[in-house]
C-alpha positions as CSV (number, residue, x, y, z in Angstrom):
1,X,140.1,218.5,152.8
2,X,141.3,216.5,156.1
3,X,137.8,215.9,157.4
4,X,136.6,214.7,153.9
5,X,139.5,212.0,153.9
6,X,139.3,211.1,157.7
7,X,135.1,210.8,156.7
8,X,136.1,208.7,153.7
9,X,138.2,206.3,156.0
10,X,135.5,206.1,159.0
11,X,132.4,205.3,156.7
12,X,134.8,203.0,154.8
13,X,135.3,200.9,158.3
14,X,132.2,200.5,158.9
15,X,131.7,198.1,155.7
16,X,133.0,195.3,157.6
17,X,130.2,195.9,160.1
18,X,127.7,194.7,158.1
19,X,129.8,191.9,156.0
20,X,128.8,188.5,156.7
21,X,130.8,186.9,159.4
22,X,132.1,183.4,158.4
23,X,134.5,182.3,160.6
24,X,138.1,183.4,160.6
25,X,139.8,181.1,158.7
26,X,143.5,182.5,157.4
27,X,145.9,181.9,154.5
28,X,149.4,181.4,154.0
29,X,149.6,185.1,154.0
30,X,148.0,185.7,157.6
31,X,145.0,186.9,155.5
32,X,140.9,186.3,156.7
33,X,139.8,184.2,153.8
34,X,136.2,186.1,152.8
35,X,133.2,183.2,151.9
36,X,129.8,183.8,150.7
37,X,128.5,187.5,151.0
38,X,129.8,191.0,151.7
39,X,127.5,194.3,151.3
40,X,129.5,197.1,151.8
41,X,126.7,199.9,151.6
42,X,128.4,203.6,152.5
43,X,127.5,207.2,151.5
44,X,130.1,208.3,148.8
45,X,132.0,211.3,150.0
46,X,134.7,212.6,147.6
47,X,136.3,215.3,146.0
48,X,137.6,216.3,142.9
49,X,139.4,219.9,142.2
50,X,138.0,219.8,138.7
51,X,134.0,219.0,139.8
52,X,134.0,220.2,143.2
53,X,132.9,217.9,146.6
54,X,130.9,214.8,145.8
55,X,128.4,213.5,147.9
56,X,126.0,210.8,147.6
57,X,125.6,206.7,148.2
58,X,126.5,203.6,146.9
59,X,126.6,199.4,147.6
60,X,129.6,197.2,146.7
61,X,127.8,193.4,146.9
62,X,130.0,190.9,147.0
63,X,129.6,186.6,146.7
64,X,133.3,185.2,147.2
65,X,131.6,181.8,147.0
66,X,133.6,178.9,149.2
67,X,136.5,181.5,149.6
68,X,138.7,179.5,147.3
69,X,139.9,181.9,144.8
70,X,140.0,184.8,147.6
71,X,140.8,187.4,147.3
72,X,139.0,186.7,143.7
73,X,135.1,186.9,143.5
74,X,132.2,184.9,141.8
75,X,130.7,188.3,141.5
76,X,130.7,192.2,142.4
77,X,127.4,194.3,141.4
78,X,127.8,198.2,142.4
79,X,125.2,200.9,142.2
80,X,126.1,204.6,142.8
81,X,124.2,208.3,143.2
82,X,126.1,210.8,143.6
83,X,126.5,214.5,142.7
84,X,129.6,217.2,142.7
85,X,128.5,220.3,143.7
86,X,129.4,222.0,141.0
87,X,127.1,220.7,138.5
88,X,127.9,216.6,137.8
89,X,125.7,213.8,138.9
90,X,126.2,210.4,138.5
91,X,123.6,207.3,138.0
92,X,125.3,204.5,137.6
93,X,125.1,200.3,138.1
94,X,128.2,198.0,136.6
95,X,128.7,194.2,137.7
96,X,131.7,191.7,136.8
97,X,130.6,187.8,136.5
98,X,133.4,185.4,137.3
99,X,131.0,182.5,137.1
100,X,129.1,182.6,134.3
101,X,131.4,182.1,131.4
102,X,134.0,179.2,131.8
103,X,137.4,180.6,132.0
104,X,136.1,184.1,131.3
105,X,133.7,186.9,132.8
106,X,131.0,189.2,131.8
107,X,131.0,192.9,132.4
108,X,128.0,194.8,132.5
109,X,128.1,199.0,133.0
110,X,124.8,201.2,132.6
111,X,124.7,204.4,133.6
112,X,123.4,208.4,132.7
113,X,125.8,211.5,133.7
114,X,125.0,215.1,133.7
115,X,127.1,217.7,133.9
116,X,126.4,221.2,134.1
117,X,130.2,222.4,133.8
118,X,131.7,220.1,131.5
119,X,135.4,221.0,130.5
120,X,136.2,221.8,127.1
121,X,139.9,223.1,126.3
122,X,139.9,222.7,122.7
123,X,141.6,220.5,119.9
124,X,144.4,219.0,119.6
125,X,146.4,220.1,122.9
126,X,148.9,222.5,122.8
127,X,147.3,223.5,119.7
128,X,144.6,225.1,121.5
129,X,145.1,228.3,123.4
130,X,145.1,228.8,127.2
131,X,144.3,231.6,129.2
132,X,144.0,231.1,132.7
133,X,140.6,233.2,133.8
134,X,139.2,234.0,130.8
135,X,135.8,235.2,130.0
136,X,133.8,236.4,127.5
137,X,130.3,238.6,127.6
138,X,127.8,239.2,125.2
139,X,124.9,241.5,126.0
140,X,121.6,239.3,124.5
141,X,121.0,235.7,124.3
142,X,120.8,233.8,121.6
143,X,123.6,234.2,120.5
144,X,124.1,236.1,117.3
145,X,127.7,236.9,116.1
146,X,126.7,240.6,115.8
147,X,129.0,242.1,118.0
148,X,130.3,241.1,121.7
149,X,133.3,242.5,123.8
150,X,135.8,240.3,125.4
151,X,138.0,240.6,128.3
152,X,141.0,238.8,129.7
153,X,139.3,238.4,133.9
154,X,141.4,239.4,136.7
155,X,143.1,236.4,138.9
156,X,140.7,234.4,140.9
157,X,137.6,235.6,138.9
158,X,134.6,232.7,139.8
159,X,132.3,232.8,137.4
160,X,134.1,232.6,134.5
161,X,133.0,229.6,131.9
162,X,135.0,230.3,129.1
163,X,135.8,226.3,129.0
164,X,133.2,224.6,130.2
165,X,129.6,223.1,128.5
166,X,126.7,221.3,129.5
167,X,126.7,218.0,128.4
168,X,124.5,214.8,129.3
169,X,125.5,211.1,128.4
170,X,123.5,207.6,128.2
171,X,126.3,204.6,128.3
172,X,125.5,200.7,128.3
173,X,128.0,198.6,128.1
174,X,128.2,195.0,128.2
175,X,131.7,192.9,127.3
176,X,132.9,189.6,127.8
177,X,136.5,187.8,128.0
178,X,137.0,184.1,127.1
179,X,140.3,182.0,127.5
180,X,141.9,181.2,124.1
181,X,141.8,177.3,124.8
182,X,144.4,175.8,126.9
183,X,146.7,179.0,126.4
184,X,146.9,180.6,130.0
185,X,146.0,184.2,130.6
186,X,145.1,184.7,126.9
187,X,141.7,185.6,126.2
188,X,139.7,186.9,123.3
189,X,136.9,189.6,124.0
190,X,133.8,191.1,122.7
191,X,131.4,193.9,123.7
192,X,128.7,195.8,122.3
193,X,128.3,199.8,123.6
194,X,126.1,202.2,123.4
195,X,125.9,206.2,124.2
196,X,124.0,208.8,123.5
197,X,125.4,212.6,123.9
198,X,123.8,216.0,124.4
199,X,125.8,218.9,124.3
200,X,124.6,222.4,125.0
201,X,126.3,225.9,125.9
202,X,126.5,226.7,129.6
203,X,123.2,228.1,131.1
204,X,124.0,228.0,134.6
205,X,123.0,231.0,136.5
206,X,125.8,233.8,136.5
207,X,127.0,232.1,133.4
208,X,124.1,233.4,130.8
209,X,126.0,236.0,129.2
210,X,129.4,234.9,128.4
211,X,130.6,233.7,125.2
212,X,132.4,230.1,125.6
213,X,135.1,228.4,123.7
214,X,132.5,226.2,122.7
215,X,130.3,228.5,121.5
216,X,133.6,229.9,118.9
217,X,134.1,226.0,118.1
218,X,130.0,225.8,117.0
219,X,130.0,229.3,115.0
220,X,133.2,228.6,113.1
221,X,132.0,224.7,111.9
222,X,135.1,223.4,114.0
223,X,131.5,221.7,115.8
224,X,129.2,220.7,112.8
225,X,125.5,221.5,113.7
226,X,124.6,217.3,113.9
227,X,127.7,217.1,116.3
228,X,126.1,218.6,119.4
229,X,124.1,215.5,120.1
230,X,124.5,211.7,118.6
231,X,123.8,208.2,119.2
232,X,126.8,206.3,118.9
233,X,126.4,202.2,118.9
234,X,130.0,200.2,119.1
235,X,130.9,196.6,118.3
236,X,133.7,195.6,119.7
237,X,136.7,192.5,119.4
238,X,140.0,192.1,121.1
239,X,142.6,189.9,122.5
240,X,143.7,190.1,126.6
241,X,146.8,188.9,128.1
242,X,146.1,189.3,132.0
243,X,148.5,187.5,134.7
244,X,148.0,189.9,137.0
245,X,147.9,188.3,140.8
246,X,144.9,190.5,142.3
247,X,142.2,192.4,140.3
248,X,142.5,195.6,141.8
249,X,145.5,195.8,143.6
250,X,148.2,193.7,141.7
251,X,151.3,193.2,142.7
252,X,153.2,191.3,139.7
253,X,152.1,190.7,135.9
254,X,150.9,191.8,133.0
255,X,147.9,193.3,131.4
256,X,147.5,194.1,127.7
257,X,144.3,194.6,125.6
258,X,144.1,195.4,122.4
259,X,140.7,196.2,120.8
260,X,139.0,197.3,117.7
261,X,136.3,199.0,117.9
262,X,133.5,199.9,114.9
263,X,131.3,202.0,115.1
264,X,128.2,202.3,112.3
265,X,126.2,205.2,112.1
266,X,122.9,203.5,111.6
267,X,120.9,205.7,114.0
268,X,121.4,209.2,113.2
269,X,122.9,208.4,109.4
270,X,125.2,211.5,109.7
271,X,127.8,209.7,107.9
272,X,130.2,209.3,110.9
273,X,130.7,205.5,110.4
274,X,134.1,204.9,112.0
275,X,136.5,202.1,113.0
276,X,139.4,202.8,115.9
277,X,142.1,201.0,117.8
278,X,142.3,201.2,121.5
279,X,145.7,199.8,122.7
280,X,146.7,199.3,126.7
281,X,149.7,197.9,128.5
282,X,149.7,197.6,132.4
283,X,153.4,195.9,133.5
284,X,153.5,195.7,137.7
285,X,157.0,194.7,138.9
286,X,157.6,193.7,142.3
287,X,160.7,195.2,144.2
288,X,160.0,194.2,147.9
289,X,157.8,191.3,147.6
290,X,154.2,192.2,147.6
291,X,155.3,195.8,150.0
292,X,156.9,197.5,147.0
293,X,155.7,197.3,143.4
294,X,157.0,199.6,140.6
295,X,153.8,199.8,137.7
296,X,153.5,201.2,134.7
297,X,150.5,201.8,132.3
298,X,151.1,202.8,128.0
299,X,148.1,203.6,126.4
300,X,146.8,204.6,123.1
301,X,144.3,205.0,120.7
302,X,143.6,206.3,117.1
303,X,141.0,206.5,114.5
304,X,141.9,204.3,111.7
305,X,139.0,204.6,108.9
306,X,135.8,206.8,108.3
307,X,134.5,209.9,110.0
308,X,134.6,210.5,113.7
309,X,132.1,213.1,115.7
310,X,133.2,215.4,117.9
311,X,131.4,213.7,120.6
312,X,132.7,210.2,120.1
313,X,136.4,211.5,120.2
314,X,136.0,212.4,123.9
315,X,135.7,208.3,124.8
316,X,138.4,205.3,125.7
317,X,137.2,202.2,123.9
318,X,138.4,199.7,126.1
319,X,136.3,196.6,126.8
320,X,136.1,196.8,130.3
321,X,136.4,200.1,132.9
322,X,137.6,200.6,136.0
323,X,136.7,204.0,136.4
324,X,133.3,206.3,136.0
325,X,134.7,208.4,133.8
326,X,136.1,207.5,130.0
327,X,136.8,210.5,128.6
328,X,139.8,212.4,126.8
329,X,143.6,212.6,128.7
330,X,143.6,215.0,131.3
331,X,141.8,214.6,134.9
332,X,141.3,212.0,137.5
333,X,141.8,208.6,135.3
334,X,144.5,209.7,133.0
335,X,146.3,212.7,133.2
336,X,146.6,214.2,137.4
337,X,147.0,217.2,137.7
338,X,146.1,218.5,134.1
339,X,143.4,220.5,133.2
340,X,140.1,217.9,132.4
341,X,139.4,217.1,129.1
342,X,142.3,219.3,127.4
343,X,144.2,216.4,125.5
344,X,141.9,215.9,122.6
345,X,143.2,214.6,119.0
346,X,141.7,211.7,116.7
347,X,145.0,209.5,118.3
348,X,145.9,210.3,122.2
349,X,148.8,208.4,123.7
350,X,148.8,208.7,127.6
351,X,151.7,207.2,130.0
352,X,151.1,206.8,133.7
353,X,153.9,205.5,136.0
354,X,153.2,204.9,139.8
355,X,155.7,203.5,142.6
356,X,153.0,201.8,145.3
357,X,154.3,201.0,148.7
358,X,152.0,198.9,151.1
359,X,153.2,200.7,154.3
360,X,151.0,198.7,156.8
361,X,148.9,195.3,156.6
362,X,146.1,194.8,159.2
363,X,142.7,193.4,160.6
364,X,139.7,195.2,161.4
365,X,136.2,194.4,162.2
366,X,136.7,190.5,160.4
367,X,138.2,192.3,157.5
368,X,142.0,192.8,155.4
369,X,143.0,196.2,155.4
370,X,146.2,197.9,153.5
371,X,147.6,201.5,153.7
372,X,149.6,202.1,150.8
373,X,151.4,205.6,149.1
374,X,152.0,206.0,145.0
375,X,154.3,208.4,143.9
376,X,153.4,209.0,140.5
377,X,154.1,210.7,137.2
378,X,151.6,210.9,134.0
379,X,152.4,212.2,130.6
380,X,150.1,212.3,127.2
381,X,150.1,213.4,123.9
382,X,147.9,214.2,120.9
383,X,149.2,211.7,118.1
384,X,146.7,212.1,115.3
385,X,145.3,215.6,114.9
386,X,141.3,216.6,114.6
387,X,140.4,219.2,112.3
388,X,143.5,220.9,112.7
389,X,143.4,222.7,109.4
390,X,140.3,223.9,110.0
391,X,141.7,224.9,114.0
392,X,144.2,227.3,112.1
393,X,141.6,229.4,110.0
394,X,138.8,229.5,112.7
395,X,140.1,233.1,114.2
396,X,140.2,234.7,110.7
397,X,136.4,233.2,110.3
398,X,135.3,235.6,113.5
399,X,137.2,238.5,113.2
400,X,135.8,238.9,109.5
401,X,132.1,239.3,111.5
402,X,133.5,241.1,114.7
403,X,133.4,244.9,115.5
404,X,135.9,244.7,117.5
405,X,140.0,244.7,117.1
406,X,142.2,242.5,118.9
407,X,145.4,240.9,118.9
408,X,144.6,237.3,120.7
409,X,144.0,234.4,118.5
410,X,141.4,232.3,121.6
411,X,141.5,229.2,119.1
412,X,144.4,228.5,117.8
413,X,147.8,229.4,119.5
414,X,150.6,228.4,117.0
415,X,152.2,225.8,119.0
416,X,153.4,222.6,117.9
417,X,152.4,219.6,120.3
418,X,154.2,217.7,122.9
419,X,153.8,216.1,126.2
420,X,151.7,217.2,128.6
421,X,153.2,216.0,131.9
422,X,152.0,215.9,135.7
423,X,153.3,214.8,139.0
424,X,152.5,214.1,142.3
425,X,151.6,211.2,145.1
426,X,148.7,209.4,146.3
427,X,147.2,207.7,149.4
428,X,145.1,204.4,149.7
429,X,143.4,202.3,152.0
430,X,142.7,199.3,150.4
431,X,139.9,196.5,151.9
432,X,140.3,192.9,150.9
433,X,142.2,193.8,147.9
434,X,139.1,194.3,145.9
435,X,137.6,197.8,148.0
436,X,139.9,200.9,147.6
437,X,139.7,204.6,148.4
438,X,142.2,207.0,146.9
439,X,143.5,210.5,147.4
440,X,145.4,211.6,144.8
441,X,147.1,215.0,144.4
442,X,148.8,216.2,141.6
443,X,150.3,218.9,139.5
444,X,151.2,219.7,136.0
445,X,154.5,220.7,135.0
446,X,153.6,223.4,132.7
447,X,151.2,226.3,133.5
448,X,149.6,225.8,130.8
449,X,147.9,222.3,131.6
450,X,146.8,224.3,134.3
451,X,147.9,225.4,137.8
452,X,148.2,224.8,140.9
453,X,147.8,221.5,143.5
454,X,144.5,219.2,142.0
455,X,143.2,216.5,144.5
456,X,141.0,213.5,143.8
457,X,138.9,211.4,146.8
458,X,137.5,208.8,145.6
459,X,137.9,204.8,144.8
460,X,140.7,202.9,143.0
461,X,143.7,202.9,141.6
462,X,143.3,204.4,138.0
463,X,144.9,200.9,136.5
């Protein structure tokens, strides 16, 4: 774990290497105003406890135009390949334009994931049973319900893929953000998305012949047949507040976005038409100047008319991301330390709250660097159930075709929801206020949101 981090930081110093050097002309802050271009080409070396080591490349290309608005940017482009080793690879390319709408900018994001050992917990949180290392066989593929015996696995087992699926997703995005007329920091935006989802049960080698949770959810109905893949195409309209100082390491002000997001089924005509409401609040409060900033980020959404898939559920409608993933609470970009994916309802509400202290300020190789720490503590909940109903009854459904007795109910447990809560602390080093690597490491509070210490290496602050 120390040499990935300590690789992380090396290959991260060399950016500045290959920046363009334009003189060294400072600010009001001691800081090197940045002008025209800056590549930052590096291989991408992370790790995540949930997806294993990543390892690949990607380019950060920078124009910072007469260096006026530094640390802001006319425009970023970024293209990534990467992979996890256990199963996940990313191809993806997402841009922000500063200068091509007056008073606004453009967001572009395309990119095609796979992943081999997608996490699936279940519905509706707490809702869902847990079992830490549990597996379940069945002699002959495919699957018929016929008869299969299941086991509970002893500690540390390694091939067990109870909760995980295969899954591969399509996503273009493109949004923009306009200032409401004279009104400063207020903005309307608008986007148009689209994804496209296949979902499959595990077929990784030494995972053939075990029963998943996900193949229960498919042989019950609790995942209709058309639900395993979709096209899903999204127009989308909001209003922004943002005075935040810096893009992607604020200091003081204010981010809200509230967005509403329709979705038509006019491609697959399953009937899963559908309009939600994504809601975010960031609030970054300064303690000790720009050294000490106490943040906070609310979050929510809910389904508010129609029929929503399975597969559109997983996603965060927000206009624009910060993050590779958008996925349900629970993981790297909402809930640290909490089992991926496990937080899944119609409405989610999420609560992150971070303390960042910027322990040292430098210059290195013509560039502005930052070490910072962020204690932090995340909470989320289910707020609108999915199928819940339907959840309760599924066990009855399989026993009536099973061979077998047993006591355990693996779909529904009986309990009522509440929050799902992590904590922990994380380490940056942050480069022009725009470039940051993270290490995160967190832990849930309860056992069963998973145990034990979860790290994240990779880039940026999750808000």
């Amino acid at each position: 774990m120390k040499k990935t981090i300590f690789l992380a930081i090396v290959l991260l110093a060399a950016i500045g290497m290959m920046a363009q050097e334009n003189g060294k002309t400072l600010n009001e802050k001691g800081e090197i105003i940045k002008k025209g271009w800056n590549f930052g080409p590096l291989p991408v070396v992370g790790f995540n406890s949930d997806m294993g080591f990543q390892y690949g490349a990607c380019i950060d290309i920078f124009n910072y135009g007469d260096g006026s608005n530094y640390p802001g940017y006319d425009f970023k482009i970024n293209f990534e390949v990467s992979t996890y080793t256990k199963g996940s690879s990313i191809f993806r390319s997402y841009s922000y334009w500063n200068n091509i709408i007056p008073k606004g900018k453009l967001f572009a994001d395309f990119g095609y994931f796979i992943d081999k050992k997608f996490d699936f917990y279940g519905f509706n949180g707490y809702a869902a049973p847990y079992y830490k290392d549990l597996a379940a066989n069945i002699e002959t593929m495919p699957i018929t319900m016929a008869e299969y015996p299941f086991y509970i696995t002893e500690p540390g087992m390694k091939n067990s893929g109870f909760y995980v699926l295969d899954r591969k997703q399509f996503r273009a995005i493109v949004s923009m953000q306009q200032q409401i007329g004279n009104i400063k920091n207020l903005s309307y935006g608008i986007g148009l998305a689209y994804y496209n989802y296949d979902y499959n049960r595990l077929s990784l080698k030494n995972y053939e012949d075990q029963y998943t949770l996900f193949d229960f959810y498919c042989q019950t109905g609790l995942i209709r047949p058309d639900e395993k893949s979709g096209n899903v195409t999204q127009f989308k309209a909001g209003i922004i507040y943002d005075s935040k100082n810096y893009e992607n390491d604020p200091t003081r002000g204010v981010y809200f976005e509230a967005t509403l997001t329709a979705a038509p089924d006019f491609i697959d005509q399953h009937g899963y038409d559908h309009l939600t409401f994504t809601g975010v609040f960031h609030h970054y409060i300064p303690i000790w100047g720009d050294h000490l900033t106490f943040c906070y980020r609310l979050g929510a959404q809910n389904l508010l008319a129609g029929d929503i898939p399975f597969y559109a559920m997983m996603n965060t409608n927000f206009l624009f991301y910060k993050k590779i993933y958008t996925e349900a609470y629970g993981g790297s970009t909402t809930g640290r330390g909490i089992n991926r994916n496990s937080v899944i309802g119609a409405g989610v509400a999420w609560a992150n709250v971070e303390l960042r202290w910027r322990v040292v300020n430098f210059k290195f190789i013509n560039q502005n660097w930052c070490v910072a720490l962020n204690p932090m503590f995340d909470a989320g909940m289910v707020t609108q159930t999915f199928r819940l109903d339907e959840q309760k009854a599924a066990m009855e459904l399989l026993k009536a075709r099973l061979t077998e007795e047993f006591d355990e109910d693996l779909i529904y447990s009986g309990k009522e929801e509440s929050l799902h809560t992590s904590a922990g602390c994380g380490l940056k080093l942050i480069m022009n206020k725009n470039f940051v690597v993270s290490a995160e490491f967190a832990k849930s509070i309860d056992k069963l949101d998973g145990e034990g210490m979860k790290a994240y290496i990779g880039f940026n602050y999750i808000f």
